[in-house]
C-alpha positions as a LaTeX table, in Angstrom:
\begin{tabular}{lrrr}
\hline
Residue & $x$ (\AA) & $y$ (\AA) & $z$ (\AA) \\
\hline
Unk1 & $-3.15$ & 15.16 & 6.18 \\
Unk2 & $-5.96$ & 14.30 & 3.31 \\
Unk3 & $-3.51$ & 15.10 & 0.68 \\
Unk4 & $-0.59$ & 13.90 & 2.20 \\
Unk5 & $-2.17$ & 10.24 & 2.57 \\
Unk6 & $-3.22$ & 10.23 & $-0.95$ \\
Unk7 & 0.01 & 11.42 & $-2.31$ \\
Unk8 & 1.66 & 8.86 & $-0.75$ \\
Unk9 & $-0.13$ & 6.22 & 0.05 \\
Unk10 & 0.51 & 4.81 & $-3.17$ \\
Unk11 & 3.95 & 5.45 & $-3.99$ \\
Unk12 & 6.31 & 3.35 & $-2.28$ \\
Unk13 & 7.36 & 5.76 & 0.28 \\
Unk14 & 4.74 & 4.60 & 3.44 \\
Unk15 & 1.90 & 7.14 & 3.83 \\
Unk16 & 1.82 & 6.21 & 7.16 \\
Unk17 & 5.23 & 6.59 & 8.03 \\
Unk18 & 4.24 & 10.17 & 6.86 \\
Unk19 & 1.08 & 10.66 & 8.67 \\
Unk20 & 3.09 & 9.79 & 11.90 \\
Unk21 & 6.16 & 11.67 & 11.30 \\
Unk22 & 5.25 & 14.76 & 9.42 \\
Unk23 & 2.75 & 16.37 & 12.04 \\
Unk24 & 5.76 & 15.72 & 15.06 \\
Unk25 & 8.18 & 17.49 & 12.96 \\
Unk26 & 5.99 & 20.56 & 12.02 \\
Unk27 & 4.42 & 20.34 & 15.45 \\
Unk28 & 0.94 & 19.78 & 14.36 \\
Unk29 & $-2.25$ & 19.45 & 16.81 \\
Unk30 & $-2.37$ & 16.15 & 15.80 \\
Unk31 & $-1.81$ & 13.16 & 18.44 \\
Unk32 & $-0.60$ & 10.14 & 17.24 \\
Unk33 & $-1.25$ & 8.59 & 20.90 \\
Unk34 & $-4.93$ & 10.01 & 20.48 \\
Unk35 & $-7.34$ & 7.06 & 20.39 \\
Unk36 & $-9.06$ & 8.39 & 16.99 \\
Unk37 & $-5.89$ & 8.80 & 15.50 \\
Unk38 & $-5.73$ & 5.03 & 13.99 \\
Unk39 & $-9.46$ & 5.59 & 12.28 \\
Unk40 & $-8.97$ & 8.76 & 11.03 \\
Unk41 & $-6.14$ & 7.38 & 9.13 \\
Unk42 & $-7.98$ & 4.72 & 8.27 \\
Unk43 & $-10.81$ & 7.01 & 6.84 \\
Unk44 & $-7.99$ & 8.34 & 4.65 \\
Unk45 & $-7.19$ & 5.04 & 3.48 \\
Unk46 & $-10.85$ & 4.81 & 1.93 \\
Unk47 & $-10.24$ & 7.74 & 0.64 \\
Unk48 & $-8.00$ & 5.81 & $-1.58$ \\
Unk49 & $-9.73$ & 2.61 & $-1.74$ \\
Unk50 & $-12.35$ & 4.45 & $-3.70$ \\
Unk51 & $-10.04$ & 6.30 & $-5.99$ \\
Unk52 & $-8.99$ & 2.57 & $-6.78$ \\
Unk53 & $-12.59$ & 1.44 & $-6.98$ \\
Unk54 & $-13.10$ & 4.38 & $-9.58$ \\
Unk55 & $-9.77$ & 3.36 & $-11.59$ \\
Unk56 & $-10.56$ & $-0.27$ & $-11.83$ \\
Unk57 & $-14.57$ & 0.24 & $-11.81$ \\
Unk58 & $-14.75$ & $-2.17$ & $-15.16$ \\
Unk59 & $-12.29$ & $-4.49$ & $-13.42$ \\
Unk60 & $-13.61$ & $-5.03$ & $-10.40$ \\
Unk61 & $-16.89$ & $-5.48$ & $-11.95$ \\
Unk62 & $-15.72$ & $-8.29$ & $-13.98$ \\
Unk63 & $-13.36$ & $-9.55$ & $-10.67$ \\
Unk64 & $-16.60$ & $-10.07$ & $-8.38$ \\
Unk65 & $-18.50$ & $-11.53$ & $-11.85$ \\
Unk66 & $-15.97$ & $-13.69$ & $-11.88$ \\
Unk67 & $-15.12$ & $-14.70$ & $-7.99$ \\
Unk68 & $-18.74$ & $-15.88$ & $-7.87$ \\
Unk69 & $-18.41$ & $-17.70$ & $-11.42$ \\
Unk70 & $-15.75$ & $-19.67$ & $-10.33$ \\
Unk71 & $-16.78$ & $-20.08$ & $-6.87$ \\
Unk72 & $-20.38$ & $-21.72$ & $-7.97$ \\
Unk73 & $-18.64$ & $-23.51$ & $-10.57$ \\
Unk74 & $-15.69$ & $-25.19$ & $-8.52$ \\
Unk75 & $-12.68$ & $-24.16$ & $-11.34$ \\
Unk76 & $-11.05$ & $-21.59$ & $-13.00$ \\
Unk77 & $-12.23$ & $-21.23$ & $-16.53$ \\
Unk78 & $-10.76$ & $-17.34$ & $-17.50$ \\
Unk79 & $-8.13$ & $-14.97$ & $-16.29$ \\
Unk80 & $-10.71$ & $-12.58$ & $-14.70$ \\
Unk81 & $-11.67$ & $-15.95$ & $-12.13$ \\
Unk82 & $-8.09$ & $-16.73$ & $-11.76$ \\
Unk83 & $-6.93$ & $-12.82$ & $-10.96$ \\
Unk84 & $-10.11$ & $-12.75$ & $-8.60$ \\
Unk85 & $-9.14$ & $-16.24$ & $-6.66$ \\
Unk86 & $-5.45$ & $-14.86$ & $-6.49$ \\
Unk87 & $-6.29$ & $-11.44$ & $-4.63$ \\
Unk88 & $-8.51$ & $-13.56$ & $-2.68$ \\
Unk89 & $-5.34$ & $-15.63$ & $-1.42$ \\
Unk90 & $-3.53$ & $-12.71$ & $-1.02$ \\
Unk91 & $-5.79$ & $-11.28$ & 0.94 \\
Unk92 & $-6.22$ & $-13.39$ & 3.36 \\
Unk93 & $-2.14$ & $-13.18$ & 5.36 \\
Unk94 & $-2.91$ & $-9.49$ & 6.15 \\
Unk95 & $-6.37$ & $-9.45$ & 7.22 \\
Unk96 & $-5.13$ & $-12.45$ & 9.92 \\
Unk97 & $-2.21$ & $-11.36$ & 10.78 \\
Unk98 & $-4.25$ & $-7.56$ & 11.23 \\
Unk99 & $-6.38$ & $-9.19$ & 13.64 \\
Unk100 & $-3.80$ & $-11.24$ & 15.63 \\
Unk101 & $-1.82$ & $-8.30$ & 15.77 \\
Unk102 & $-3.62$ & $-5.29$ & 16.03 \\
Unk103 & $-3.16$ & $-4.17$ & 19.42 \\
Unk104 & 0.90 & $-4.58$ & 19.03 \\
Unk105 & 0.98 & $-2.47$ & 15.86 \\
Unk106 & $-1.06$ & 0.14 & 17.71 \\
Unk107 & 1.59 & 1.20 & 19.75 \\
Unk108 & 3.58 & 2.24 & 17.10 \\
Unk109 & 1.99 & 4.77 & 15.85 \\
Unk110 & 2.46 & 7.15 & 18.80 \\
Unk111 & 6.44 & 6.96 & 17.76 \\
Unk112 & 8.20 & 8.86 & 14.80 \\
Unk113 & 10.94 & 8.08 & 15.64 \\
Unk114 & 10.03 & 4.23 & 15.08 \\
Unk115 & 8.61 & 5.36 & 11.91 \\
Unk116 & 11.75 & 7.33 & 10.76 \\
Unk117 & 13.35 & 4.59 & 11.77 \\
Unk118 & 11.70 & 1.98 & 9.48 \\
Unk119 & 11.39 & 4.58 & 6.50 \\
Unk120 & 15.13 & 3.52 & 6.35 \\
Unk121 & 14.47 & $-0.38$ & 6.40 \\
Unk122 & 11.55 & 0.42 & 3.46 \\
Unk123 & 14.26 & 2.42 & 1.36 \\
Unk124 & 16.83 & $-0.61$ & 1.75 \\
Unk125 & 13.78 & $-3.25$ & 1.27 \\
Unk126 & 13.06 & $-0.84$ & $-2.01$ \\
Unk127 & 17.15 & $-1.38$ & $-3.29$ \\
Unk128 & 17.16 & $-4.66$ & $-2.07$ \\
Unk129 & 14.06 & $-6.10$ & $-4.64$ \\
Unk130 & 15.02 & $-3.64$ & $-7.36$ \\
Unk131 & 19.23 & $-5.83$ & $-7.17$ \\
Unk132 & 16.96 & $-9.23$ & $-7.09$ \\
Unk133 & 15.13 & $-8.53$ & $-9.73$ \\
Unk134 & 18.17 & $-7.08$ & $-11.82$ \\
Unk135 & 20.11 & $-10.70$ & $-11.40$ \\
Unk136 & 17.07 & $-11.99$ & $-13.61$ \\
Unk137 & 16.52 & $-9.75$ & $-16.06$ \\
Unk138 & 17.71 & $-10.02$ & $-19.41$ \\
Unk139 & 17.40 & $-7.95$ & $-22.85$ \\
Unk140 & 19.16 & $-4.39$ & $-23.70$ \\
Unk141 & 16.60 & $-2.27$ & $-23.28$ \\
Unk142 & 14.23 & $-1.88$ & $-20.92$ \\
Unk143 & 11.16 & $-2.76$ & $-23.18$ \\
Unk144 & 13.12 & $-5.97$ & $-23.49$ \\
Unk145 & 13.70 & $-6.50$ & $-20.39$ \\
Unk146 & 10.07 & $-6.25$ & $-19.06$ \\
Unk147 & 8.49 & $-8.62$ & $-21.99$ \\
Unk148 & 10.39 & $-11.11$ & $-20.65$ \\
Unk149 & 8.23 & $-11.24$ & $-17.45$ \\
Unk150 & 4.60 & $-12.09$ & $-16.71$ \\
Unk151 & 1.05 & $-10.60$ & $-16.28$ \\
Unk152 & $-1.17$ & $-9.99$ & $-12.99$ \\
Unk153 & $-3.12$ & $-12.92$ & $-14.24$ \\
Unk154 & $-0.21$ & $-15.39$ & $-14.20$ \\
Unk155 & 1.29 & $-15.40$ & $-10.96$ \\
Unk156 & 1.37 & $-18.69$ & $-9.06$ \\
Unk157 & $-1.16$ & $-18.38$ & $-5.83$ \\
Unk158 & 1.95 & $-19.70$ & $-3.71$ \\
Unk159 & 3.38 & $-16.53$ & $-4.84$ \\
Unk160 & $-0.01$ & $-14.49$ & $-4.36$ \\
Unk161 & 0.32 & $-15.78$ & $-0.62$ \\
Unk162 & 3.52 & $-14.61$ & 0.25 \\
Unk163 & 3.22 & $-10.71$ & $-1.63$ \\
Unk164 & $-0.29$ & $-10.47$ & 0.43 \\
Unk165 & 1.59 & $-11.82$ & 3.77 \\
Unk166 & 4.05 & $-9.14$ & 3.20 \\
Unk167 & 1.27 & $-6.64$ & 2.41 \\
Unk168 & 1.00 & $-7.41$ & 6.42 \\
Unk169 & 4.28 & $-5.41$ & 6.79 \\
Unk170 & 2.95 & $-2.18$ & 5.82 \\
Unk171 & 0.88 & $-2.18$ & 9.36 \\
Unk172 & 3.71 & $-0.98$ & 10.67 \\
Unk173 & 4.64 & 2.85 & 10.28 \\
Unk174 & 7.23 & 3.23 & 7.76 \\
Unk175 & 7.02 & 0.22 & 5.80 \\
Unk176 & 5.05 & 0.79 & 2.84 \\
Unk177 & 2.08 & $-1.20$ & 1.71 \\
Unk178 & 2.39 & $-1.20$ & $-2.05$ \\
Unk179 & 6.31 & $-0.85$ & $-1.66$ \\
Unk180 & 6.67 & $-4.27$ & $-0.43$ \\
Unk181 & 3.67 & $-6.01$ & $-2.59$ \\
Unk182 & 5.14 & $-4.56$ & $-5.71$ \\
Unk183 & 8.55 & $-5.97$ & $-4.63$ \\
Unk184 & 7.08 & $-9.23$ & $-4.08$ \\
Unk185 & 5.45 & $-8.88$ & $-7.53$ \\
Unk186 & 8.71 & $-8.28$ & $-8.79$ \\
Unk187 & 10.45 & $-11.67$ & $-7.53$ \\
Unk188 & 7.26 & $-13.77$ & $-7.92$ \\
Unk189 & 8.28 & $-12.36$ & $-11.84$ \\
Unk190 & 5.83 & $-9.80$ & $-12.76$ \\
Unk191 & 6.39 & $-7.04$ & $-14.83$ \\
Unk192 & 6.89 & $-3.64$ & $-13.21$ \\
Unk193 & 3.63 & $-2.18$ & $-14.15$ \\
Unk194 & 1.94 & $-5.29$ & $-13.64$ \\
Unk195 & 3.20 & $-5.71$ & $-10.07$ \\
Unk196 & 1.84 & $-2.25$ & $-9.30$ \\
Unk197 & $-1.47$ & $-3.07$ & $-10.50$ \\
Unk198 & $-1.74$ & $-6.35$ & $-8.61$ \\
Unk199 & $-0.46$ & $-4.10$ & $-5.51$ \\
Unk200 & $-3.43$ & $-1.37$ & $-6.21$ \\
Unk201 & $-6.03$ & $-4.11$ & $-6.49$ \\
Unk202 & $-4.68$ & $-5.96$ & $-3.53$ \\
Unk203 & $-5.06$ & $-3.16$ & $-1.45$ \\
Unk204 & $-8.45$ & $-2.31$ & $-1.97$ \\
Unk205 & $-10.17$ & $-5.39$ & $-0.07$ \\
Unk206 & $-7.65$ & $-4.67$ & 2.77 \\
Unk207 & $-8.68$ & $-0.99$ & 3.32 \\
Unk208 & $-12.21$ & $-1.62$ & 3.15 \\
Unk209 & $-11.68$ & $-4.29$ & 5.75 \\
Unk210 & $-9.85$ & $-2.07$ & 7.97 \\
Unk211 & $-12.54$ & 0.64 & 6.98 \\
Unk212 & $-15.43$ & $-1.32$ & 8.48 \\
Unk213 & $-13.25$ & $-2.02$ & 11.71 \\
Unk214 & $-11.71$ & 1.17 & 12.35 \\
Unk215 & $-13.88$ & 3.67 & 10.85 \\
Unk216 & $-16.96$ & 3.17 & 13.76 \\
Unk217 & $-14.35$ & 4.55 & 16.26 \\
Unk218 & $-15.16$ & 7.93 & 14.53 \\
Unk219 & $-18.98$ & 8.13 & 15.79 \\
Unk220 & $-17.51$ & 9.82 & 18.99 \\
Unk221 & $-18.32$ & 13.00 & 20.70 \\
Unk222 & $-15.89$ & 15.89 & 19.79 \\
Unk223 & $-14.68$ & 14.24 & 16.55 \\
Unk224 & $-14.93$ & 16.67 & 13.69 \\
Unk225 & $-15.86$ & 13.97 & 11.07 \\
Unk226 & $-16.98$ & 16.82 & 8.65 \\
Unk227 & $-13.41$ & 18.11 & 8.67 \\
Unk228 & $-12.09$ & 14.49 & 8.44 \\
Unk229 & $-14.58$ & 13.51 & 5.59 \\
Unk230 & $-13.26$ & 16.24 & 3.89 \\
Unk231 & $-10.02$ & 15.01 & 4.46 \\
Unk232 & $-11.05$ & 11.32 & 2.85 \\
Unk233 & $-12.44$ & 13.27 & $-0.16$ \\
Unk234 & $-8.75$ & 14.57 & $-0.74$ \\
Unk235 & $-6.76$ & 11.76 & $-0.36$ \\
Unk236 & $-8.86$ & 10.27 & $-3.04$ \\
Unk237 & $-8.39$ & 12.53 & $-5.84$ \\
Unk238 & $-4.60$ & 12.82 & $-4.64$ \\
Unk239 & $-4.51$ & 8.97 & $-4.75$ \\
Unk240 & $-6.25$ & 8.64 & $-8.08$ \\
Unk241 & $-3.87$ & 11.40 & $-9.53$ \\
Unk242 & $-0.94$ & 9.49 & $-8.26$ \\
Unk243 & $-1.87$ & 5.93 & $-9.34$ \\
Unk244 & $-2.88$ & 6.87 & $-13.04$ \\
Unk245 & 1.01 & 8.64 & $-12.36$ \\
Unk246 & 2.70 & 5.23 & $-11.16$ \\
Unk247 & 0.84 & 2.81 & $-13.92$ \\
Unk248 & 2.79 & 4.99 & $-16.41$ \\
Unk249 & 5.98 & 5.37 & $-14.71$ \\
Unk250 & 5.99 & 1.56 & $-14.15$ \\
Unk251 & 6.74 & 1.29 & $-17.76$ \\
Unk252 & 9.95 & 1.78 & $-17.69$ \\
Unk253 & 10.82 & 2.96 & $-14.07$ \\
Unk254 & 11.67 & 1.14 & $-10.75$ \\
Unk255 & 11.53 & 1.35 & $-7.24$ \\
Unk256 & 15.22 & 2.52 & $-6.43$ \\
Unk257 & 14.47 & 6.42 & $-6.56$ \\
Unk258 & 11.88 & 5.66 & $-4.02$ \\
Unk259 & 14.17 & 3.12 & $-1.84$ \\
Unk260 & 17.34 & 6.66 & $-1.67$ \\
Unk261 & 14.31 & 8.96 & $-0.95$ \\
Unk262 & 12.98 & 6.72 & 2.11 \\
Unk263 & 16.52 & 6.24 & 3.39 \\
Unk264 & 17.22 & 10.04 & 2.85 \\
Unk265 & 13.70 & 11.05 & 4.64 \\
Unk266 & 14.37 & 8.76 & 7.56 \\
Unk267 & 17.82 & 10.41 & 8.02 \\
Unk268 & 16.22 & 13.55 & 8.04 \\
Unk269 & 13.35 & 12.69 & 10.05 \\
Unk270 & 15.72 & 11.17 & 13.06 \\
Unk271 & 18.20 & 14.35 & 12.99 \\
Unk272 & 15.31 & 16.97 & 13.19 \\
Unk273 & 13.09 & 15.23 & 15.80 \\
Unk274 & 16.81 & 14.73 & 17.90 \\
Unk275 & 18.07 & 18.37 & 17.44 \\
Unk276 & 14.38 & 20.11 & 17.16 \\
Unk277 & 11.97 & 17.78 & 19.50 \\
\hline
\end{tabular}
């Protein structure tokens, strides 16, 4: 489960989609329904927020530098304030809607079939930003078509607001978290790469806010939280494997081999829980 988060948690596929379907369909011990189910994911999810912390360690550094900079100062002077006061707007729609929400997106989790079923809507969301974003793209290759469009830094905090409200989306189990914020990134008119690495930072306030809500749920008789620990330990070096992977094939690549594979892994999902349950 440790490696499977990781893997996937930052590709645009929906880890958690995953962690609920996967164990029904090989008929692990796992129960989604189980009330430690939700912060043992969410344990996993640090597991990636510090792979992300490690990866953008000189980043962050000058991101907090600069949130307080600008904060004491009352304006935006550099593009290390301005990226810092845009992932703080974008922040702000999930971690709301989380808490308005939370008990509602709960009961999700204890269905793979709803999450086979919305692995399908995250492969046709994935198509769907990928045509957009093709209507406004110009140039004949695809260096040329990628200068064209903007850094992290430059995004407009209208547009910061909407790709962190649809971060929100990803609570639910098959929609995927960086999936939709890098689409957003995409029609707020980043550049491919640079949309994923607004999506990565994004996400790392998120899962640390979930962390400190969740993660207490843990401290529980009968929990094995050495086993899960270890599981957190390898969903970070899977995630930090696959986001070093994704910042390079945002070059030149796209979401649309991601958007068939959801669809296809959805399909499978539905037929082999309906003819195997």
């Amino acid at each position: 489960m440790g490696l499977l988060q990781g893997a996937s948690e930052l590709f645009p596929v929906s880890s958690l989609g995953h962690a609920v379907l996967v164990p029904s369909l090989l008929h692990w011990s796992f129960k989604q329904s189980d009330p430690s189910f939700v912060p043992f994911l969410v344990l996993l999810h640090l597991g990636t927020a510090t792979a992300l912390l490690v990866l953008y360690r000189q980043q962050w550094v000058a991101l907090v530098r600069g949130f307080f900079t600008a904060a004491i100062a009352g304006r935006i002077r550099n593009d290390s304030e301005r990226l810092a006061m845009l992932l703080l707007v974008g922040t702000i729609p999930a971690a709301i809607l989380g808490v308005f929400l939370e008990s509602r997106i709960k009961s999700l989790f204890a269905s793979p079939y709803v999450a086979a079923g919305f692995l399908m809507v995250n492969g046709l969301l994935m198509l769907g930003f990928e045509l957009l974003r093709r209507r406004t793209e110009r140039g004949a290759s695809r260096t040329e078509q990628e200068a064209q469009f903007a850094s992290a830094e430059r995004i407009s905090f209208r547009a910061a607001a909407i790709v962190g409200a649809c971060q929100a989306l990803a609570f639910i189990p098959g929609i995927s978290r960086s999936g939709v914020t890098i689409g957003g990134g995409l029609i707020a008119g980043l550049r491919h790469q640079e949309a994923a690495r607004f999506s990565f930072l994004l996400a790392t306030p998120v899962i640390l806010g979930a962390g400190l809500v969740e993660v207490p749920g843990l401290l529980t008789s009968g929990v094995p939280i050495g086993e899960y620990v270890a599981a957190a330990i390898l969903s970070g070096i899977a995630a930090y494997a696959s986001a070093r992977f994704l910042l390079r094939y945002f070059r030149s690549g796209r979401l649309d081999p991601y958007g068939w594979y959801c669809i296809a892994a959805g399909l499978v999902g539905l037929a082999l829980l309906h003819f195997n349950p």
